[in-house]
C-alpha positions in Angstrom: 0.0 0.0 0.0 0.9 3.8 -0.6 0.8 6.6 2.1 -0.3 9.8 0.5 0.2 13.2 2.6 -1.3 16.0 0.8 -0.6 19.6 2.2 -0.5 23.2 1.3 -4.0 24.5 1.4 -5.0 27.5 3.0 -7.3 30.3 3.4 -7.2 32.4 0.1 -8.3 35.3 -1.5 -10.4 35.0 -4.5 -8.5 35.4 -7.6 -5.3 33.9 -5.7 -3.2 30.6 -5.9 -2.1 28.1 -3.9 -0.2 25.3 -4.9 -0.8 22.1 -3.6 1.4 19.2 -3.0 1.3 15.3 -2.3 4.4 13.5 -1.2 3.8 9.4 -1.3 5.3 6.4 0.2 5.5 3.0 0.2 4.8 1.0 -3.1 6.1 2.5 -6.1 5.1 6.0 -6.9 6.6 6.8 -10.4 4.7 3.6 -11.9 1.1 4.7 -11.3 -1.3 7.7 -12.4 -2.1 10.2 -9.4 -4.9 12.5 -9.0 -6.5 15.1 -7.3 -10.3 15.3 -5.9 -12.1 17.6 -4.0 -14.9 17.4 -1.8 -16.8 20.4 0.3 -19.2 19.5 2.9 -22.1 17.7 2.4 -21.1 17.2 -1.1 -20.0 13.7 -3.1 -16.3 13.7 -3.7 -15.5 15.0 -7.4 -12.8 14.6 -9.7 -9.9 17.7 -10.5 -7.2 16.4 -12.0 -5.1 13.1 -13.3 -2.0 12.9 -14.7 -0.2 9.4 -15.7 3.0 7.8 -14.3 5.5 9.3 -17.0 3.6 13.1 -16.7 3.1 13.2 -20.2 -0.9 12.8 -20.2 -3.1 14.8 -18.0 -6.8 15.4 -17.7 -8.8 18.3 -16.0 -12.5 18.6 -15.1 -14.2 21.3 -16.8 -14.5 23.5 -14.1 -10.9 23.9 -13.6 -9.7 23.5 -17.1 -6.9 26.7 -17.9 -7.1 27.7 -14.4 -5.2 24.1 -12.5 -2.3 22.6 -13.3 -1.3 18.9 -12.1 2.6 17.5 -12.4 4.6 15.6 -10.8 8.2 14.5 -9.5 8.7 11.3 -9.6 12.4 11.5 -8.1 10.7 13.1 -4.8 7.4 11.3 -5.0 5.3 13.8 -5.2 2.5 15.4 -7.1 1.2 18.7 -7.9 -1.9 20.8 -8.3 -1.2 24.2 -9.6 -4.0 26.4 -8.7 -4.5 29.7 -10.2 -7.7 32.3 -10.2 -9.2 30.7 -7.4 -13.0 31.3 -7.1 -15.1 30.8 -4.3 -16.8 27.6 -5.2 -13.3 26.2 -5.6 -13.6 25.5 -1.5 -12.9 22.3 -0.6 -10.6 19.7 0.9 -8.4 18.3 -1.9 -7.5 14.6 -1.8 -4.8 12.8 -3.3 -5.0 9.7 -5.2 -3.3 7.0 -7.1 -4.5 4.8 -9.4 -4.1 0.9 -10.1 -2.0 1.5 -13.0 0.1 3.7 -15.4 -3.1 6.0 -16.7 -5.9 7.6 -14.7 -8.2 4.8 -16.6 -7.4 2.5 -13.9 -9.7 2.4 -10.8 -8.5 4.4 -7.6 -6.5 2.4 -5.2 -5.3 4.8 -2.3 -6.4 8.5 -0.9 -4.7 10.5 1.5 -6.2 12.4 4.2 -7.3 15.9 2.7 -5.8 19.4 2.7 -8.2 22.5 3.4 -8.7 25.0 0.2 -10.9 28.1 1.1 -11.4 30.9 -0.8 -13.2 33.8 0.3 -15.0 36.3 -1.9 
């Protein structure tokens, strides 16, 4: 199994960025797709942001197409989400994930335990 510790959220202006980061450990990191979800309260858990195990392939949810950004380094084992022009409804804890696989097609395998993204208007 793969520990996942996501961190770097905070309170933020509207129109601000923050960028978030997941550092993992454990199985191999650099062989599987990672993504980010979010999830504000009372709310199902939705999907961000996937990018595969070689960081060449990437895919964004509508909502926070041209505004996110996911990469990763694979020598530190960690992801990224790039988040720029925050808007209000962006508010929610972001979870990281990996995949069972190279590509984000796989089914989800491992979360980690949330980081707080607030943006006030």
């Amino acid at each position: 199994q793969v520990t996942l510790v996501e961190s770097g959220g905070q309170l933020v202006q509207a129109g601000g960025s923050l960028r978030l980061s997941c550092v993992a450990s454990g199985r191999t990191f650099s062989s599987r797709a990672m993504g980010w979800f979010r999830q504000a309260p009372g709310k199902e858990r939705l999907f961000v942001a996937a990018i595969n195990w070689s960081g060449d392939s990437t895919h964004y949810a509508g909502v926070v197409r041209e505004r996110f950004t996911i990469s990763r380094d694979n020598a530190k084992n960690t992801v990224y989400l790039q988040m720029n022009s925050l808007k209000p409804e962006d508010t929610a804890t972001y979870y990281c994930t990996q995949y069972d696989g190279d590509t984000y097609t796989y089914p989800r395998t491992s979360w980690g335990q949330g980081t707080q993204v607030t943006v006030s208007s």
